[in-house]
MMTF fields as JSON, N, C-alpha, C and O atoms, coordinates in Angstrom:
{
  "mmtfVersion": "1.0.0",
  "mmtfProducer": "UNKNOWN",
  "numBonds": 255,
  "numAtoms": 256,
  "numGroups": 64,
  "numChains": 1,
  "numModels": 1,
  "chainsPerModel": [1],
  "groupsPerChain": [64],
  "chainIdList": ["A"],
  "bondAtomList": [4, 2, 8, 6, 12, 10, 16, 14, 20, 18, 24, 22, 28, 26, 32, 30, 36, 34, 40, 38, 44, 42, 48, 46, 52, 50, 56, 54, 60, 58, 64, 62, 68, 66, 72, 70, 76, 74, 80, 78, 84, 82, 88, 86, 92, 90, 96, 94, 100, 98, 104, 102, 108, 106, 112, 110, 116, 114, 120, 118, 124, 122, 128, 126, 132, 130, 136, 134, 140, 138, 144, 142, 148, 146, 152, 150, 156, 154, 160, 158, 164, 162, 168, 166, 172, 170, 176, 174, 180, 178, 184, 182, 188, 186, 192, 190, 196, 194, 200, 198, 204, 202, 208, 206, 212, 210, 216, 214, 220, 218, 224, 222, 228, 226, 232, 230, 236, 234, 240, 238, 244, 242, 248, 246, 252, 250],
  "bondOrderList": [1, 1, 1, 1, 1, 1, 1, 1, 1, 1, 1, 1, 1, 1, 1, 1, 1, 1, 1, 1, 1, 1, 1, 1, 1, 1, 1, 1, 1, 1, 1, 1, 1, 1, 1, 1, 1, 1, 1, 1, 1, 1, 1, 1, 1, 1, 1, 1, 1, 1, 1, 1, 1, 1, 1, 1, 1, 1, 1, 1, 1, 1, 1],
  "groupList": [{"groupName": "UNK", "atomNameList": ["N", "CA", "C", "O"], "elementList": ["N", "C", "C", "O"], "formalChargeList": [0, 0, 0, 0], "bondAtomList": [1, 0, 2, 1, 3, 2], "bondOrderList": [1, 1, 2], "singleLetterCode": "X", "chemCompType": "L-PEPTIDE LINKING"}],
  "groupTypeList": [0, 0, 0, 0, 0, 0, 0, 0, 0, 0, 0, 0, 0, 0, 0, 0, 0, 0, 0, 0, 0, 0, 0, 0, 0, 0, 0, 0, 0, 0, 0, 0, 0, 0, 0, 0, 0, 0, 0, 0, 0, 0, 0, 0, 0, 0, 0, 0, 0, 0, 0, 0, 0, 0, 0, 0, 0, 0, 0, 0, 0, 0, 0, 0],
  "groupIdList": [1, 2, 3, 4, 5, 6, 7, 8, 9, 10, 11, 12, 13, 14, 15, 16, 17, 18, 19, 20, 21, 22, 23, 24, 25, 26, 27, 28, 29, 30, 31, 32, 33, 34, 35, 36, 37, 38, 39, 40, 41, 42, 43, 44, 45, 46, 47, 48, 49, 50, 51, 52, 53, 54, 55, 56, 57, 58, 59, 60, 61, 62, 63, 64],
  "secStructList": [7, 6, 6, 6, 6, 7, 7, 2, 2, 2, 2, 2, 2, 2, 2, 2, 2, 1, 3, 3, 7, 7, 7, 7, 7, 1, 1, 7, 6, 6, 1, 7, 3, 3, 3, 3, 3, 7, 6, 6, 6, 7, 7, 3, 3, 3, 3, 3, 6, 6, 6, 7, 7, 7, 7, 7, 3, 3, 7, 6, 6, 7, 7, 7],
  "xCoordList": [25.22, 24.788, 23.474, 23.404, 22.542, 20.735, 21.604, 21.855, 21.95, 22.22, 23.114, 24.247, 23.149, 24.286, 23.193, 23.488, 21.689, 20.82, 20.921, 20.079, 22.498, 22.185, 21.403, 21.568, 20.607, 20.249, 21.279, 22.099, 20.924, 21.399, 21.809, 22.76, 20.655, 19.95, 21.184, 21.648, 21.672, 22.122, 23.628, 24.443, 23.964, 25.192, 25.941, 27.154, 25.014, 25.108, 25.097, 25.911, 24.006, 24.576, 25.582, 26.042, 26.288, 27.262, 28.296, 29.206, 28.371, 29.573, 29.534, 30.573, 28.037, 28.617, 28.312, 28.614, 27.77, 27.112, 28.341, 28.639, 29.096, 29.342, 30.173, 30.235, 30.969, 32.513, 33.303, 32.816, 34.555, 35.682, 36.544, 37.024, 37.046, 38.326, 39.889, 39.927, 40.498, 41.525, 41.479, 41.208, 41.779, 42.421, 42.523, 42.104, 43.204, 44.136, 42.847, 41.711, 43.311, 42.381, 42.82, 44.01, 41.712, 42.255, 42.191, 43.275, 41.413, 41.483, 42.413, 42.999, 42.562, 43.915, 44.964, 44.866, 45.805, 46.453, 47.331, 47.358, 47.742, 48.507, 47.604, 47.916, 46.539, 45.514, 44.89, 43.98, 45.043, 44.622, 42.731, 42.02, 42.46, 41.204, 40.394, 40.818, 39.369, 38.32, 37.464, 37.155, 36.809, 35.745, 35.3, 35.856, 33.664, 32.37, 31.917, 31.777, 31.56, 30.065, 29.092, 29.187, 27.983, 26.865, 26.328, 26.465, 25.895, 25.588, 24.584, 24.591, 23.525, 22.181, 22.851, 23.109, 22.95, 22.64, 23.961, 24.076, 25.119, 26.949, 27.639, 28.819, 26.662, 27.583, 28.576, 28.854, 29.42, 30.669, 30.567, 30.33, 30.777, 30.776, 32.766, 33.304, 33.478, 34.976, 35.326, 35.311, 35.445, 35.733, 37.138, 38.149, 37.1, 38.828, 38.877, 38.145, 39.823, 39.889, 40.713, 40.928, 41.034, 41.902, 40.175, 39.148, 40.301, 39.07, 37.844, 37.399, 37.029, 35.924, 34.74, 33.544, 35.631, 34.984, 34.896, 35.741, 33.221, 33.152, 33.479, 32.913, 34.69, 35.193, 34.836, 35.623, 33.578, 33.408, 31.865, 31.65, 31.302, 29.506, 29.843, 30.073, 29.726, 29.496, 28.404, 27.758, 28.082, 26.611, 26.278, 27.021, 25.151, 25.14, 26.086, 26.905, 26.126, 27.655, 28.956, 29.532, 29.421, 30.592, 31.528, 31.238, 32.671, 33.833, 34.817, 35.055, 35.269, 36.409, 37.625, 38.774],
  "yCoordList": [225.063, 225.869, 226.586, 227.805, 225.957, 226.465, 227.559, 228.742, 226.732, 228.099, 228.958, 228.669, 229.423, 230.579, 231.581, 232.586, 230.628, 231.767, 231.386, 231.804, 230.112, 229.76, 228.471, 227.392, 228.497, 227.261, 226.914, 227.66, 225.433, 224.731, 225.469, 225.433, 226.293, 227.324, 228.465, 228.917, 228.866, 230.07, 229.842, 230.729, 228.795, 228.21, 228.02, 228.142, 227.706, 227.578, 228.665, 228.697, 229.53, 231.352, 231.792, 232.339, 231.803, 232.299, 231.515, 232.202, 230.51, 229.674, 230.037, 230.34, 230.037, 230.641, 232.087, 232.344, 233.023, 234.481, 235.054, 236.103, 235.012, 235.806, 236.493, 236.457, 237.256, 238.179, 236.953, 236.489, 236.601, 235.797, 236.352, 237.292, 235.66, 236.093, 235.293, 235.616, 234.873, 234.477, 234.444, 235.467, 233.092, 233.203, 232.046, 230.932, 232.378, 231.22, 230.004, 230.27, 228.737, 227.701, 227.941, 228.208, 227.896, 227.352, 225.867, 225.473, 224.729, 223.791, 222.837, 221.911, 223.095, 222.323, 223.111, 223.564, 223.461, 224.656, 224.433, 225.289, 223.513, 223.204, 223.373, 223.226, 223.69, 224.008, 224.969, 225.084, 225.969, 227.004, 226.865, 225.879, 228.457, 228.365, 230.129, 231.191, 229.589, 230.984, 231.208, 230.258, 232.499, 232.71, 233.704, 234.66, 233.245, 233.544, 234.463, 234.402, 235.523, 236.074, 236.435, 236.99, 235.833, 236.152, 237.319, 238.422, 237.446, 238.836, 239.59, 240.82, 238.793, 239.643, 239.63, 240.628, 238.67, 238.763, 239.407, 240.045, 239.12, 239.697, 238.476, 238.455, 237.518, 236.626, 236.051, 236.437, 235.038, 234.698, 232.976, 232.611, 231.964, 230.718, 230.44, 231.414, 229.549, 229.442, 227.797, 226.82, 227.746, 226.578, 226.039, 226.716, 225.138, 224.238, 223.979, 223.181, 224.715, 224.486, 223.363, 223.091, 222.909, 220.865, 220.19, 220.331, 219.643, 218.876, 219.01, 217.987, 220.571, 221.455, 221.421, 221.677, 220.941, 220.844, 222.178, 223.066, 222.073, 223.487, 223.673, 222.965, 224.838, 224.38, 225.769, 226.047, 226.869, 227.596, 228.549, 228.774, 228.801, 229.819, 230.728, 230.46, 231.992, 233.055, 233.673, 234.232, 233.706, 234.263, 235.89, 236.604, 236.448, 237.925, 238.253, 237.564, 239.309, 240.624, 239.593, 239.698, 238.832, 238.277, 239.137, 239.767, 239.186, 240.324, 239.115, 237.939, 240.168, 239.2, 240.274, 240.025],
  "zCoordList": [72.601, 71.485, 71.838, 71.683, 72.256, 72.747, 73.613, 73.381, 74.66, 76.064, 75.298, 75.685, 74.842, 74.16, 72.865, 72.218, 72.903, 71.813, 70.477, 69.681, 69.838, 68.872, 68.181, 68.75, 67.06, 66.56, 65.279, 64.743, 64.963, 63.399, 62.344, 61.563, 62.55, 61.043, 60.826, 59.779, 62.82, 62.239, 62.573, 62.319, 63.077, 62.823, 61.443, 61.268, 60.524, 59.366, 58.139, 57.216, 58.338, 58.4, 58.55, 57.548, 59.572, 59.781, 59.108, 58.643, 58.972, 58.241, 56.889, 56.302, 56.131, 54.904, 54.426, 53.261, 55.156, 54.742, 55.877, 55.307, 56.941, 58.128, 57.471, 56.242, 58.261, 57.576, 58.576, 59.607, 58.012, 58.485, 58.706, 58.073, 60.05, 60.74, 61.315, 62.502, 61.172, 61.477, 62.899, 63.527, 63.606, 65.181, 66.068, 65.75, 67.427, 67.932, 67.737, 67.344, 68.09, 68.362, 69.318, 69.48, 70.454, 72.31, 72.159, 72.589, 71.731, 72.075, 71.231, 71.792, 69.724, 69.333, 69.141, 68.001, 69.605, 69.544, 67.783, 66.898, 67.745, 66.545, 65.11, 63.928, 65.675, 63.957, 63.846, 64.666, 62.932, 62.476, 63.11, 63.307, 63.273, 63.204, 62.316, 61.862, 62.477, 61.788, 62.644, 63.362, 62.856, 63.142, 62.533, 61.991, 62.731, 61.72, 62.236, 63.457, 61.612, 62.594, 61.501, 60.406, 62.318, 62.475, 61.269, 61.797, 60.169, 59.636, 60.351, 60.31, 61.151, 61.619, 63.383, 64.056, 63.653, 65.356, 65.831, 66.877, 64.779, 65.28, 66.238, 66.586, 66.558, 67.31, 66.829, 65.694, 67.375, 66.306, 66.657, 67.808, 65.513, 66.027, 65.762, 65.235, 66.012, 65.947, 65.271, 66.021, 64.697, 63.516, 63.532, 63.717, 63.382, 63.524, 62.201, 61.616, 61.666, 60.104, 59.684, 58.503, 60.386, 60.16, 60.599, 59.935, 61.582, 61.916, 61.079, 60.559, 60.821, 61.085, 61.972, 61.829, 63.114, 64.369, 64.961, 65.084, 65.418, 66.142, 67.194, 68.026, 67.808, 68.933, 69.684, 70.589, 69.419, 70.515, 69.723, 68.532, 70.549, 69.945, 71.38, 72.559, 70.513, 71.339, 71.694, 70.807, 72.645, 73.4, 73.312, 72.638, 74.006, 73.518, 73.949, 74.557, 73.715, 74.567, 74.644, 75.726, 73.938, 74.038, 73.391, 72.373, 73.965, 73.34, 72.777, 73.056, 71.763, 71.031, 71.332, 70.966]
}
């Protein structure tokens, strides 16, 4: 999470202020997932919507 530029604070931002998006899980494939982004910085964090385990933080210039 640090090496990627995000903290707690804005992990948590993004989960409830971001715009939401629909998409694959890579790591459980059988469970839906979301991703967040960011309203200020645009990064995106990726949420396991069974678990709500965070299963990916995107760094600057990451493409979706």
């Amino acid at each position: 999470m640090r090496k990627r530029g995000w903290s707690s604070e804005q992990i948590e931002e993004a989960i409830d202020r971001g715009e939401k998006f629909k998409t694959e899980n890579m790591i459980n494939r059988e469970n839906p997932a979301t991703r967040h982004v960011h309203p200020e910085t645009g990064k995106s964090v990726v949420i396991d919507d069974i678990t709500g385990e965070i299963i990916h933080v995107g760094g600057k210039n990451f493409k979706y």
